[in-house]
C-alpha positions in Angstrom: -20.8 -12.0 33.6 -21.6 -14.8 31.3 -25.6 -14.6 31.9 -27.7 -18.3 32.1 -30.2 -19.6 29.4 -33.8 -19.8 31.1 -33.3 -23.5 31.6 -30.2 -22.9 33.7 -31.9 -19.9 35.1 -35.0 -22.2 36.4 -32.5 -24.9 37.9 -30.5 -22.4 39.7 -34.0 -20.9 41.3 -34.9 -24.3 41.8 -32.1 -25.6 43.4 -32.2 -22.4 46.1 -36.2 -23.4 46.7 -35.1 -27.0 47.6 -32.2 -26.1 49.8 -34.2 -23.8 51.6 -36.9 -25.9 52.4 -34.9 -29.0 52.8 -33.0 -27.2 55.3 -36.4 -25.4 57.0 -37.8 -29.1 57.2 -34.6 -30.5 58.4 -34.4 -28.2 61.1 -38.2 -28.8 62.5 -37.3 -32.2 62.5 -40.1 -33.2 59.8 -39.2 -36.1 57.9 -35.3 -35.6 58.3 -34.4 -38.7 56.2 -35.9 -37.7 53.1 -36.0 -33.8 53.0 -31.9 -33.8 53.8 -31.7 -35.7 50.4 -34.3 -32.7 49.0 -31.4 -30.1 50.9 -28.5 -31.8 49.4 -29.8 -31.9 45.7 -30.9 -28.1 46.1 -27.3 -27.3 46.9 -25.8 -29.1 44.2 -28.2 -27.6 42.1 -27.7 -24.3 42.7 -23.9 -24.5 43.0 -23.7 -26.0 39.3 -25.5 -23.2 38.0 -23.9 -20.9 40.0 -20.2 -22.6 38.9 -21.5 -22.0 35.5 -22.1 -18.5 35.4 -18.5 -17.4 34.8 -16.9 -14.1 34.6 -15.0 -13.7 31.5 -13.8 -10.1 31.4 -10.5 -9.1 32.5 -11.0 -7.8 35.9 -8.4 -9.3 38.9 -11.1 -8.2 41.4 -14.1 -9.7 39.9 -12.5 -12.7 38.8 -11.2 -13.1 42.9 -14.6 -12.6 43.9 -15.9 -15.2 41.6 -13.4 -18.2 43.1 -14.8 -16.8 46.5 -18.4 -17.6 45.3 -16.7 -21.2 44.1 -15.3 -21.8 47.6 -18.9 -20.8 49.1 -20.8 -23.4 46.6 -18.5 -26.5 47.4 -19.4 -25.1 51.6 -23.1 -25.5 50.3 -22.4 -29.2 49.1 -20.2 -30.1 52.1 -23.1 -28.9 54.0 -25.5 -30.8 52.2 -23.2 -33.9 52.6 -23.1 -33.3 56.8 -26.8 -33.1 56.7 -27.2 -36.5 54.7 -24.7 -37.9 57.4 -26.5 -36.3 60.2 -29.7 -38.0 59.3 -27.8 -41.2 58.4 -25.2 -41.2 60.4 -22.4 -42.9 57.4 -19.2 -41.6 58.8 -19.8 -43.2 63.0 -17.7 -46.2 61.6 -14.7 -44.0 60.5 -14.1 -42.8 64.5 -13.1 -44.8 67.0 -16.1 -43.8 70.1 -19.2 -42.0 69.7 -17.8 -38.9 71.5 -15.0 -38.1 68.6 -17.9 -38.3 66.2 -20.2 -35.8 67.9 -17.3 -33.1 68.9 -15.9 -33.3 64.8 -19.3 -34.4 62.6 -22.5 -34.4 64.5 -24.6 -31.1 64.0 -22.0 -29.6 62.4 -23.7 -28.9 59.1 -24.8 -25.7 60.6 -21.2 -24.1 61.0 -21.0 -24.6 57.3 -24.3 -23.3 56.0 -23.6 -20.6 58.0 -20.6 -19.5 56.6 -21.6 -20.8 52.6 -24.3 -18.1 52.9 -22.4 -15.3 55.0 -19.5 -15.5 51.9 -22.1 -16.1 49.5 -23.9 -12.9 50.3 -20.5 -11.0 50.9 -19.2 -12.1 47.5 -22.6 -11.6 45.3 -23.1 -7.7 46.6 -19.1 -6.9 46.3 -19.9 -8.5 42.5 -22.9 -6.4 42.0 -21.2 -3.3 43.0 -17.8 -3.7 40.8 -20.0 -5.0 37.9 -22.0 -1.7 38.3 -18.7 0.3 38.4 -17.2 -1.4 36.1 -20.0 -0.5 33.9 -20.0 3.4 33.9 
């Protein structure tokens, strides 16, 4: 694995710190209209850094498993994005009543978080382990 310089290093740690407490200050409702922006950058942050740090060896396993953790850093963003519209509320004009928004959009932010970090956790112990094989 193509390893980051210590500037990339510090915005990928920084970019987790942000989304974690954007998200912990989104969900206890404390100023939801400015830390969801703090949430949204922290998971653009991290998923940049994280896009960045490439695999460049020849394994089909490790190079799968790397486009998972791609698929699970554009789920960060998208979540990011819900949040912003949760707060905001940009995408009520795109359906037609209040009720269509609520059962597709509203609070939905969760369901992707969710599974960003379940495949994100999957994919960066299943790495670990076929880097450390891969290694002997």
């Amino acid at each position: 694995m193509k390893q980051l310089n210590s500037l990339q290093s510090l915005l990928f740690i920084g970019g987790g710190l942000l989304m974690v407490v954007g998200v912990g200050c989104y969900v206890f409702m404390f100023a939801m209209q400015i830390v969801c922006w703090i949430a949204l950058t922290g998971c653009i942050l991290f998923a940049l850094m994280q896009m960045m740090q490439t695999y460049e060896g020849n394994s089909l396993t490790l190079k799968r498993l790397r486009n998972i953790l791609n698929f699970a850093d554009m789920l960060f963003v998208l979540a990011g994005l819900l949040m912003v519209d949760n707060a905001y509320g940009f995408l009520r004009s795109a359906f037609g009543n209040q009720i269509d928004y609520i059962t597709y959009i509203y609070n939905k932010w969760v369901v992707v978080l969710l599974i960003a970090v379940v495949v994100e956790v999957y994919a960066v112990h299943r790495i670990d382990h076929e880097l450390k094989k891969e290694n002997k």
